[in-house]
Backbone as a ProteinNet text record, in pm:
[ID]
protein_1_A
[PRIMARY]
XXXXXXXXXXXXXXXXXXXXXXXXXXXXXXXXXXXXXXXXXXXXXXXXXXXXXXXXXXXXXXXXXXXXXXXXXXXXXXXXXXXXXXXXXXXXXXXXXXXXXXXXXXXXXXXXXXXXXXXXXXXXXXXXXXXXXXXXXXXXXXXXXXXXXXXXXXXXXXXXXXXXXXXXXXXXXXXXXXXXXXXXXXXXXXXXXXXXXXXXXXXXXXXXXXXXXXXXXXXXXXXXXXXXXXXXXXXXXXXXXXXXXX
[TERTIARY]
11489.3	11454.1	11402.8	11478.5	11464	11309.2	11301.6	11126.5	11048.8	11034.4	10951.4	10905.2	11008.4	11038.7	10950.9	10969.6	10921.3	10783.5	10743.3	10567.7	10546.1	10598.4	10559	10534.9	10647.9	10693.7	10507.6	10488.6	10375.7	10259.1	10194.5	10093.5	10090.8	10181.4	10164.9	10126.7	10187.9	10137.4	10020.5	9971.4	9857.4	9742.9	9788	9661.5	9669	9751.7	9747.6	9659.2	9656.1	9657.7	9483.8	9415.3	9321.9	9246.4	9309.8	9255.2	9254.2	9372.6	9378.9	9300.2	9249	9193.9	9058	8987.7	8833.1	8845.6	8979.6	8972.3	8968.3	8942.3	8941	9093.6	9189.4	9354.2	9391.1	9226.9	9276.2	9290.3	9235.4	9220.5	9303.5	9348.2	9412.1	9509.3	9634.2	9643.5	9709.1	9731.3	9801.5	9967.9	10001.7	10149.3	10136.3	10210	10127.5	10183.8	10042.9	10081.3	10087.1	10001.9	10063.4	9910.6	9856.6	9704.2	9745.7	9690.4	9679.8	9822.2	9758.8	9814.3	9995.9	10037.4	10179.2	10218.6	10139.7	10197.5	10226.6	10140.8	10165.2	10278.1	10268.9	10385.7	10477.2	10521.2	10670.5	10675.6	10580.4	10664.2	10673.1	10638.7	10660.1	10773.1	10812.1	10931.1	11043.7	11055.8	11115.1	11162.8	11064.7	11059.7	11144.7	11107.7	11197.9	11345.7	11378.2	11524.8	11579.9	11489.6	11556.7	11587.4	11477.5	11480.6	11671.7	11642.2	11761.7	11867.8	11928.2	11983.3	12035.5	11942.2	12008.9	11998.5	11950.3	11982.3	12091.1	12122.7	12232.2	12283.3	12415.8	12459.5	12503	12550.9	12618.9	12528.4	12441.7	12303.4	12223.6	12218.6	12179.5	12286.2	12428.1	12520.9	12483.2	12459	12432.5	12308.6	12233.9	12075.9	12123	12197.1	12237.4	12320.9	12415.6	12472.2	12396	12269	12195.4	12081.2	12052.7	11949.3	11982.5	11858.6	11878.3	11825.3	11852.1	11787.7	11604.5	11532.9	11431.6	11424.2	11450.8	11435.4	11308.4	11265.5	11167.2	11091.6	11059.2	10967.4	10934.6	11007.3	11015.9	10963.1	10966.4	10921.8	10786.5	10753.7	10628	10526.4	10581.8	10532.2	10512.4	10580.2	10560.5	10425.4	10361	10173.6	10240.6	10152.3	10171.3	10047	9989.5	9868.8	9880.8	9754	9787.5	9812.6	9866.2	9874.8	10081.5	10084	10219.6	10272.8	10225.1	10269.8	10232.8	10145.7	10131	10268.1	10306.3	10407.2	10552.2	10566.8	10678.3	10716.1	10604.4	10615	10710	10612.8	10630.7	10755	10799.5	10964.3	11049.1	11044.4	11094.6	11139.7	11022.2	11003.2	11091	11080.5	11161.9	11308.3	11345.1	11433.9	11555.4	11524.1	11557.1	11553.1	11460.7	11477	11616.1	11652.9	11762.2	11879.9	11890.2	12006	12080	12227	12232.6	12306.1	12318.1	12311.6	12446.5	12462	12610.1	12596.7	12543.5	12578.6	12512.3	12598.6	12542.3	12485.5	12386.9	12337.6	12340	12392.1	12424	12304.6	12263.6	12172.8	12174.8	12137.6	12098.9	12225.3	12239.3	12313.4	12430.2	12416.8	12529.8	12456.5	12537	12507.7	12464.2	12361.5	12261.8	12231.6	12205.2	12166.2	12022.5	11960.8	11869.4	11756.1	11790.1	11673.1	11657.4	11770.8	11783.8	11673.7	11685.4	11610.7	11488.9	11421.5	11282	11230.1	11295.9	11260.6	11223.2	11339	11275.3	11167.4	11158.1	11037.7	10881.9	10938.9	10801.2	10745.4	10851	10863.6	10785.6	10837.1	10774.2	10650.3	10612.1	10469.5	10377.2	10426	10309.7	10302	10400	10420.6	10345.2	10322.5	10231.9	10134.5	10093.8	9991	9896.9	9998.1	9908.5	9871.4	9932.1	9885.6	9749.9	9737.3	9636.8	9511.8	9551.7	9428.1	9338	9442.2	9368.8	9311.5	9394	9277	9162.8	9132.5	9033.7	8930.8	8983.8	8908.3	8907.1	9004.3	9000.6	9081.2	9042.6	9079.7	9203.5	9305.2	9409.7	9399.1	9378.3	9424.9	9570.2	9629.2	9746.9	9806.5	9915	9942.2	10072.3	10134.1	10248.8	10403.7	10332	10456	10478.2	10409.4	10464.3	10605.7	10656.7	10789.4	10918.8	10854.5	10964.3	11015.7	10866.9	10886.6	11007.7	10878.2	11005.6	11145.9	11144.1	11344.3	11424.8	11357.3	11451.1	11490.3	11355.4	11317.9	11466.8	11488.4	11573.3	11748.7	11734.6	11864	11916.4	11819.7	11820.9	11876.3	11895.9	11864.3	12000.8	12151.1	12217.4	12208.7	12191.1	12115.9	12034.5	11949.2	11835.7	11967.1	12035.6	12117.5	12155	12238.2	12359	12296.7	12171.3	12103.1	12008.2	12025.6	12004.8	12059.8	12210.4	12320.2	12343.5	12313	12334.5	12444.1	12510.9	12602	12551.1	12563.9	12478.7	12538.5	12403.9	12466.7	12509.1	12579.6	12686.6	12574.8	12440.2	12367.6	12266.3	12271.7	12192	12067.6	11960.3	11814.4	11750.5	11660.1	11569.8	11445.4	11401.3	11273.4	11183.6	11080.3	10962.8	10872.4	10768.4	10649.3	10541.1	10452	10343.4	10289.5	10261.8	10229.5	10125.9	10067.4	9915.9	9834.2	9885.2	9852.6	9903.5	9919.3	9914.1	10080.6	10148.5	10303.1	10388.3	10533	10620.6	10689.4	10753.1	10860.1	10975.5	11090.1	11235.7	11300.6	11374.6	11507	11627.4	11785.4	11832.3	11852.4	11968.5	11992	11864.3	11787.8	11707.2	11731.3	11904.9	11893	11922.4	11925.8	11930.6	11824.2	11871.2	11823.8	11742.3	11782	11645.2	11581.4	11471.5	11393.6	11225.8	11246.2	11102.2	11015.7	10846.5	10761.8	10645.8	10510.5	10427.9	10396.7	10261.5	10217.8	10327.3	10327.2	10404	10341.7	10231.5	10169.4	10179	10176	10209.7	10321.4	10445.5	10601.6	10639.9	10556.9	10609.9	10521.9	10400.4	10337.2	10425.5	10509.1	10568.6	10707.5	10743.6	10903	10884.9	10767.5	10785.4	10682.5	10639.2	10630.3	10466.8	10404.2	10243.4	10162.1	10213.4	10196.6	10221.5	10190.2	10237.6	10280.8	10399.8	10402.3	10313.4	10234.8	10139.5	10053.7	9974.5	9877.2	9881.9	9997.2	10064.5	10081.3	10047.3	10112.1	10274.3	10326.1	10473.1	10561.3	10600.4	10669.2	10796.9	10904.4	10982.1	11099.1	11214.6	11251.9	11433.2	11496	11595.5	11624.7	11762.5	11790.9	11836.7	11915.3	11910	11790	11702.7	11522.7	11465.3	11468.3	11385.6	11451.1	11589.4	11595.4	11585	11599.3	11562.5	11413.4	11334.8	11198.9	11122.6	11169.4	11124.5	11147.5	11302	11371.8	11353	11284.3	11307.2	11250.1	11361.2	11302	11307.9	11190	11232.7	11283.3	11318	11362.9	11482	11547.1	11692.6	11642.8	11748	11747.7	11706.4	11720.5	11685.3	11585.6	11561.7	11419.7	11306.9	11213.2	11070.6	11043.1	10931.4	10843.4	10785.3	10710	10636.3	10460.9	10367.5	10217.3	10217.9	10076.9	10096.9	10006	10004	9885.4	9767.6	9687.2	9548.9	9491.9
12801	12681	12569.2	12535	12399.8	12467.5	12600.5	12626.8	12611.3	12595.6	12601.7	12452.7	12357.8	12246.6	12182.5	12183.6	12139.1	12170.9	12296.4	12306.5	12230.4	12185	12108.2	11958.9	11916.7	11767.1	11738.5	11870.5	11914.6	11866.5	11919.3	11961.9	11812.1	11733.8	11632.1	11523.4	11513.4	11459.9	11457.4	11595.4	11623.9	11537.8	11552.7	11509.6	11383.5	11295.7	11160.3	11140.2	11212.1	11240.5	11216.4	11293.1	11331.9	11185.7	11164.1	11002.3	10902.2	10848.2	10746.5	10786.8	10923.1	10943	10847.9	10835.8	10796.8	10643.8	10600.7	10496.6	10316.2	10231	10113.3	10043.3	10040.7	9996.1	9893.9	9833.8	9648.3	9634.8	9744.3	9764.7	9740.8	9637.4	9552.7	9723.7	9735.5	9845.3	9777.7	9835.1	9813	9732.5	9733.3	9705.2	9508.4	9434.5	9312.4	9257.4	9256.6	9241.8	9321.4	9414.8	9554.5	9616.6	9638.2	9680	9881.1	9921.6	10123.8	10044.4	10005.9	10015.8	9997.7	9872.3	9861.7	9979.2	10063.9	10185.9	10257.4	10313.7	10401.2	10365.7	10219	10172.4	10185.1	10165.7	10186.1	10349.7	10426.4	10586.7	10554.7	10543.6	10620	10545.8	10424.6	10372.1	10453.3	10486.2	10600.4	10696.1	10755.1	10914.6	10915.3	10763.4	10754.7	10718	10639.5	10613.6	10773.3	10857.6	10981.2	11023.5	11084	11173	11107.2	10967.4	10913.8	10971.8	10966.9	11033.9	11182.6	11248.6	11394.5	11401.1	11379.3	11331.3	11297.4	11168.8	11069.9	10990	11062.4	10980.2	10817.7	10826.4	10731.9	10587	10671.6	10558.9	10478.9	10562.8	10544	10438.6	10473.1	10415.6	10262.9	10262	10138.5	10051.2	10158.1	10073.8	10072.3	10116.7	10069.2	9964.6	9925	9772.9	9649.2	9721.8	9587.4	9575.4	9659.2	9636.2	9576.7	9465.7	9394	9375.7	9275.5	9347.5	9317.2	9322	9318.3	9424.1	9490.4	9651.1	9663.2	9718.9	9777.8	9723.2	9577.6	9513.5	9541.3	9495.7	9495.2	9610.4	9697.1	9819.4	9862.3	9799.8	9813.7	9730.1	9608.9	9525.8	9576.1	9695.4	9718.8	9787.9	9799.6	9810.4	9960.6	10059.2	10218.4	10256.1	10384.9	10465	10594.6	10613.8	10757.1	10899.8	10876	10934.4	10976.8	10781.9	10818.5	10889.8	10811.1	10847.1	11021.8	11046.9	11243.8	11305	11226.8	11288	11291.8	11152.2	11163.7	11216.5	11259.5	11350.8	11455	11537.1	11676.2	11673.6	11583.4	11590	11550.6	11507.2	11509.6	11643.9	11673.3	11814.4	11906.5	11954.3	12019	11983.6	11873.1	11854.5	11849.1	11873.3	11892.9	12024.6	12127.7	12291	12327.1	12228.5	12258.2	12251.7	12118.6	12137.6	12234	12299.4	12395.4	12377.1	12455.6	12471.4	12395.9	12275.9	12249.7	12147.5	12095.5	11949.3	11857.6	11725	11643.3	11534.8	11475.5	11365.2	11221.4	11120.5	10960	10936.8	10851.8	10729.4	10635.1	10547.4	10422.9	10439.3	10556.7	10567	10686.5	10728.6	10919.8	10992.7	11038.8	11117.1	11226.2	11305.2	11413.5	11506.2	11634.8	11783.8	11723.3	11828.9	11846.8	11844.5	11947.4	11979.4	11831.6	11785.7	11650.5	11568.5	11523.7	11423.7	11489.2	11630.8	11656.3	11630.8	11653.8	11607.1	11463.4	11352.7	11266.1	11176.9	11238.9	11247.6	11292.6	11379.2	11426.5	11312.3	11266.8	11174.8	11067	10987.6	10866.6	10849.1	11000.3	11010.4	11024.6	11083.3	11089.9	10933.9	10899.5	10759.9	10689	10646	10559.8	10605.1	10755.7	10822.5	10790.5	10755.1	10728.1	10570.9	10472.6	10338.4	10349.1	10438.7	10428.7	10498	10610.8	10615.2	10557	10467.2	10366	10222.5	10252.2	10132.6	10211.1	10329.7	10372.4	10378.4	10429.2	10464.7	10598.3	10702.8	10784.5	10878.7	10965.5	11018.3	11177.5	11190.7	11328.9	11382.8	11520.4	11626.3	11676.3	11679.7	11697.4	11838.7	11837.6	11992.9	12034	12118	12166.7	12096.7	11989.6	11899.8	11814.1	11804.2	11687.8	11743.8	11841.6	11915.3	11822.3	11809.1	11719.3	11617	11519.8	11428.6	11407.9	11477.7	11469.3	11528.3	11605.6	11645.1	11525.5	11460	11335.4	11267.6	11168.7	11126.3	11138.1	11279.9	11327.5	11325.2	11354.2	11352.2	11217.5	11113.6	10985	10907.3	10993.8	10933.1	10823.5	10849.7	10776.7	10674.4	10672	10562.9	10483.5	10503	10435.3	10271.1	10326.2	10280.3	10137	10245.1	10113.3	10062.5	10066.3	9966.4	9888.8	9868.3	9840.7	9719.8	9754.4	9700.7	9742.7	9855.6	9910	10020.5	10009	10174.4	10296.7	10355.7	10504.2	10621.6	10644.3	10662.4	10798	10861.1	10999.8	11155.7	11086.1	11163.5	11249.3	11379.6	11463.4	11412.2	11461	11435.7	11514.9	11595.2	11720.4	11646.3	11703	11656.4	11768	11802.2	11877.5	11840.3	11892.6	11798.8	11940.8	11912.6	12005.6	12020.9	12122.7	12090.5	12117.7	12097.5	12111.9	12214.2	12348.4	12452.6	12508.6	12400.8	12456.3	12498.3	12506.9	12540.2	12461	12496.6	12419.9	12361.4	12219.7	12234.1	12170.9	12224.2	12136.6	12097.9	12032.8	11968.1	11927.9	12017.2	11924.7	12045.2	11984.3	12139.9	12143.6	12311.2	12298.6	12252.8	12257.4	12192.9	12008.3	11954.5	11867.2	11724.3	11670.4	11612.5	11488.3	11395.6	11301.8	11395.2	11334.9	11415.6	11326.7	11373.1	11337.2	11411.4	11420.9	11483.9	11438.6	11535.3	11447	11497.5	11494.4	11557.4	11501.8	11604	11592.2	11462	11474	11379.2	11194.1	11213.7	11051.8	11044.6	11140.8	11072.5	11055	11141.9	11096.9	10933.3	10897.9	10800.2	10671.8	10694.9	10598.9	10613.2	10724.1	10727.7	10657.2	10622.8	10552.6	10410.2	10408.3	10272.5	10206.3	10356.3	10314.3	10290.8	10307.2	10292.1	10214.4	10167.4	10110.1	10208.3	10202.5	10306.4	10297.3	10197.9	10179.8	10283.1	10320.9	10401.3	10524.7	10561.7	10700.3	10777.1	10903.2	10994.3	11082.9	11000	11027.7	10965.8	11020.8	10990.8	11035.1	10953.4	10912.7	10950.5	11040.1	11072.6	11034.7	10960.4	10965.9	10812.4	10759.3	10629.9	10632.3	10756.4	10759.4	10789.9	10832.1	10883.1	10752.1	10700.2	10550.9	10439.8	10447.1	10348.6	10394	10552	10562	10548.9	10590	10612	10443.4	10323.2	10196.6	10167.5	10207.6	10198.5	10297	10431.8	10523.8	10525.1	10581.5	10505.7	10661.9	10714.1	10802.1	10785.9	10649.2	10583.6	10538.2	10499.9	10380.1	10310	10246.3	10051.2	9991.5	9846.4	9805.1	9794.8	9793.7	9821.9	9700	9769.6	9687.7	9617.4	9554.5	9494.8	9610.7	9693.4	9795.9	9728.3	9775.4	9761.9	9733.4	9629.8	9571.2	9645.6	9631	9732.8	9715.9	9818.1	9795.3	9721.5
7898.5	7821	7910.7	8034.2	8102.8	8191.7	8245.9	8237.9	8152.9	8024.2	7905.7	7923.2	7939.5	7899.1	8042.1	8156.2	8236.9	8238.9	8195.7	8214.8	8104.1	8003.9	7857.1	7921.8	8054.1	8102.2	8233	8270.3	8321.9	8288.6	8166.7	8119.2	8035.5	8012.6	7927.7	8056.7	8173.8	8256.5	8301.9	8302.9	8341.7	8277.4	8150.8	8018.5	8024.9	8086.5	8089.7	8249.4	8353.9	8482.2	8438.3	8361.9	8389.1	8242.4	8198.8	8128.6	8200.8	8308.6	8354.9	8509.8	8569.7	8703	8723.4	8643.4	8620.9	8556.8	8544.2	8402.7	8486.3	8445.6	8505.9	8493.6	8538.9	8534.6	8494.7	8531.8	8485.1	8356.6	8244.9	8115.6	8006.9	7920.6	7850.3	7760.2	7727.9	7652.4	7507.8	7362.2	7291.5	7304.6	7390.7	7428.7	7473.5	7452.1	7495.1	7634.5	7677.1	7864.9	7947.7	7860.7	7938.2	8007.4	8096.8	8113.8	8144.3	8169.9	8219.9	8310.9	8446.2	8530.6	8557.7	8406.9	8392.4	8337.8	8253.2	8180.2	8301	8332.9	8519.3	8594.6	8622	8696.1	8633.8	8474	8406.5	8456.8	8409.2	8381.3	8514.8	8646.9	8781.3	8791.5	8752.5	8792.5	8723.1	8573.2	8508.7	8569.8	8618.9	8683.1	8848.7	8906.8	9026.6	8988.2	8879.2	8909	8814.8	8727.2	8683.2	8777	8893.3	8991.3	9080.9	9089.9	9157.2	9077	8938.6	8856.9	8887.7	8914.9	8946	9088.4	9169.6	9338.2	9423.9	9341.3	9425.6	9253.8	9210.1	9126	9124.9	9300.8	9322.2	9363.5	9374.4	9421	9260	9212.4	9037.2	8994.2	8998.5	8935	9014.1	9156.5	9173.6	9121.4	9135.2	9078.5	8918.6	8833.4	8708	8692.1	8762.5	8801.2	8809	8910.2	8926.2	8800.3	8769.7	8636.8	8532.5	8539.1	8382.8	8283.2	8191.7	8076.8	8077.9	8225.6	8226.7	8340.5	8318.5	8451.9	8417.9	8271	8250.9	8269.9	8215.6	8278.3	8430.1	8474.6	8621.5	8693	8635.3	8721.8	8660.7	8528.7	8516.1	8588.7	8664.5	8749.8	8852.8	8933.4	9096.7	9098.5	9179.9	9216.1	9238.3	9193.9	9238	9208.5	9281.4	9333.2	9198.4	9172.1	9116.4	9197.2	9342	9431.2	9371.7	9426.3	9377.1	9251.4	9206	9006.5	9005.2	9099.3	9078.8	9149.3	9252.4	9351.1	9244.1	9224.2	9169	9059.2	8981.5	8857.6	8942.3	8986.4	9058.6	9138.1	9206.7	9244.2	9152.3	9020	8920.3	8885.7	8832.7	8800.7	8899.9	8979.5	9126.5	9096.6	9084.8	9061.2	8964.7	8839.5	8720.5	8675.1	8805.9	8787.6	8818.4	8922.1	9015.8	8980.4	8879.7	8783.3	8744.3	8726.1	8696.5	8553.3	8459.4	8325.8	8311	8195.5	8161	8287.2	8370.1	8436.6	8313.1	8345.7	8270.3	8380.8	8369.9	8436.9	8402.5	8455.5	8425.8	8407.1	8279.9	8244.2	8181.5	8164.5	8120.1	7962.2	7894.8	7767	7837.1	7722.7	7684.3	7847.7	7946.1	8036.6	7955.9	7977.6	7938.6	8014.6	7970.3	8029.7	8101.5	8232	8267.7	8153.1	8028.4	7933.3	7858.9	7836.5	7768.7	7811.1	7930.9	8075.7	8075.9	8066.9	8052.2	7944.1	7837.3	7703.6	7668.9	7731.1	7750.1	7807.1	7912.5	7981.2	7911.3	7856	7759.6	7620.3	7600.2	7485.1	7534.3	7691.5	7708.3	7743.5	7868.9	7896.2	7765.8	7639.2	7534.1	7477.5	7503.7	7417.8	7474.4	7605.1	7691.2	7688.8	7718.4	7722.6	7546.9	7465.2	7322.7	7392.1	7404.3	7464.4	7547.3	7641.8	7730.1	7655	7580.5	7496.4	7386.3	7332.8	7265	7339.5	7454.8	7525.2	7560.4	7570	7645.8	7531.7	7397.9	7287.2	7298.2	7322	7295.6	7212.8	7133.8	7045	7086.5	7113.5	7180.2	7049	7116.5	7025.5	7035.8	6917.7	6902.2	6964.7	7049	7059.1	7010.9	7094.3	7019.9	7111.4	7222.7	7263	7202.7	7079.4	6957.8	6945.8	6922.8	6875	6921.8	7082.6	7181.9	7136	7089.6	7032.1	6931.2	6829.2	6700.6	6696.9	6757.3	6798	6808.1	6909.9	6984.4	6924.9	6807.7	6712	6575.6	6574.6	6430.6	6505.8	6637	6713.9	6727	6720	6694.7	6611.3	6495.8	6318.3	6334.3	6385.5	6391.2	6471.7	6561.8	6677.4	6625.3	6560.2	6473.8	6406	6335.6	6254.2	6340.5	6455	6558.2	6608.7	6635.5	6710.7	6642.6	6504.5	6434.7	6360.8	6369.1	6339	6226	6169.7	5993.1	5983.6	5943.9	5852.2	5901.1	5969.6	5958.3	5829.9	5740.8	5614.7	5606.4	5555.2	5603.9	5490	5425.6	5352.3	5472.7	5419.1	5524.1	5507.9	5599	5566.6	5645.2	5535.2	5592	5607.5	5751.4	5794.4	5846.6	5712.9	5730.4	5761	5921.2	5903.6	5973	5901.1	5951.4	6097.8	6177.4	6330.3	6307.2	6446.2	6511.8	6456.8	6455.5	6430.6	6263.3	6208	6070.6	6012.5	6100.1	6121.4	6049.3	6038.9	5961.7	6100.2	6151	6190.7	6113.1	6092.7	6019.9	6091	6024.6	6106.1	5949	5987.2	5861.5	5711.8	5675.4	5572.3	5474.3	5458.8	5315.9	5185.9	5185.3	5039.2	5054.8	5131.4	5118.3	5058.5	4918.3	4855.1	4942.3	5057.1	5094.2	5183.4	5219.6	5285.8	5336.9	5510.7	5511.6	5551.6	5504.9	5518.9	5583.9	5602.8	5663.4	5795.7	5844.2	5970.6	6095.3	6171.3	6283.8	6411	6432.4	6443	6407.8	6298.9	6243.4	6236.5	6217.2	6224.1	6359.1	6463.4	6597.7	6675.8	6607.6	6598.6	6559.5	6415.2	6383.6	6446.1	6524.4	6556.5	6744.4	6790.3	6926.8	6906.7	6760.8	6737	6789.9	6759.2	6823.5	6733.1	6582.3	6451.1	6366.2	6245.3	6164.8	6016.4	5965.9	5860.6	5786.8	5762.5	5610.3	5662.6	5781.9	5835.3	5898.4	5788.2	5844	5693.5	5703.2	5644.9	5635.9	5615.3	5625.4	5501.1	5444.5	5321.3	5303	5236.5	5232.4	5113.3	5090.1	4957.1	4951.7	4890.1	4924.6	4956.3	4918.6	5006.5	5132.4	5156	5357.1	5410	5359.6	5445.4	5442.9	5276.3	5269.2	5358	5400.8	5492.7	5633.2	5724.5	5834.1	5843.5	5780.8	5783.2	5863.6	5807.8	5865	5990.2	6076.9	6164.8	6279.8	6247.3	6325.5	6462.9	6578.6	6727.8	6806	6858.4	6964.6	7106.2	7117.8	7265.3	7236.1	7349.8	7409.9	7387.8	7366.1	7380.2	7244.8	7252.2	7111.7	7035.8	6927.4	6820.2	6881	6875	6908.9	6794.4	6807	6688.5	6661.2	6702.5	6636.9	6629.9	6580.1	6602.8	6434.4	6409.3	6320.6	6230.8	6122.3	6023.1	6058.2	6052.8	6047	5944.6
[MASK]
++++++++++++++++++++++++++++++++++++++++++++++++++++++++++++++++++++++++++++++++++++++++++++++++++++++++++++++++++++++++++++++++++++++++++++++++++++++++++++++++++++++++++++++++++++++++++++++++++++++++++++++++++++++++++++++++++++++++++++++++++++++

């Protein structure tokens, strides 16, 4: 699994690798304040304190002491090369092979599996990687690492809630959404009465907030679906504003 997962953490890098190689950095992105070059600098800063994470716990635990509630900022601020940002993918990667099955690794939340930490990884590079393509004007074809996405996304559904400050409501909710290739993916008992639907694509659009629901195909059945559906976050930390309607 944690091989599958890393050529997925790979190949999504790559596709961002090969948008931002040719691209001008100074380039304003969707995010506000944010140009290519802060996106680059957040993931590589990401990818170094993960790598620190399964490395040196004890070193992490310190750089988590000192972080505040502007880390992210902050590390989207430090100047980095696409030299770097290639390296540190790839010792990421190396490193998270190495893991062995059943460790859990300290972060920022719930200490998490190796597969956990690639997964997330996959989540944030597409997430930025959607930012940098709409500054560029370009159009991604969807593949089948949307899946990553939306997992996280539905593993989320209670999280959504507490960070929210809402009830997390105790009603199941099946989530069908069509993939790339024409496919079903679920999540969530079949018989269960709410339910959300809708290309895989636009719920992972609206679940990291690069979207606005009005401009999405994703629909909504149920009073636990109709109230996760507004809220839903594939990341830590607290709810964004989100991107405003077209």
């Amino acid at each position: 699994m944690i091989g599958q997962l890393l050529d997925d953490l790979r190949a999504e890098g790559q596709e961002l690798d090969d948008l931002v190689a040719g691209a001008d950095w100074t380039t304003p992105t969707p995010a506000p304040g944010w140009t290519i070059a802060h996106q680059i600098s957040h993931l590589r800063w990401t990818d170094r304190i993960a790598h620190l994470a399964v490395t040196d716990p004890d070193a992490f635990a310190e750089a988590l002491r000192g972080a505040g509630a502007d880390a992210v900022d902050r590390g989207a601020e430090e100047p980095v090369t696409l030299e770097q940002w290639r390296r540190g993918r790839a010792v990421l990667a190396e490193a998270l092979a190495a893991v062995p099955r059943g460790v859990k690794l300290p972060w920022f939340g719930p200490p998490m599996s190796a597969a956990s930490m690639a997964t997330a990884r996959i989540m944030e590079t597409w997430a930025h990687g959607q930012d940098v393509a709409d500054a560029l004007g370009v159009v991604r074809e969807p593949t089948h690492r949307l899946k990553h996405v939306a997992h996280i996304a539905v593993r989320a559904f209670g999280y959504a809630f507490l960070v929210n400050g809402l009830p997390v409501p105790e009603i199941p909710v099946r989530v069908e959404l069509t993939a790339p290739d024409g496919g079903l993916w679920a999540w969530g008992p079949e018989d269960a009465t709410d339910r959300i639907s809708g290309q895989a694509l636009d719920f992972c659009l609206l679940a990291t907030q690069r979207r606005h629901r009005d401009d999405l195909a994703v629909t909504a059945s149920g009073p636990a679906a109709e109230a996760w559906l507004p809220i839903a976050q594939a990341f830590a930390g607290p709810p964004g504003a989100g991107r405003a309607k077209a």
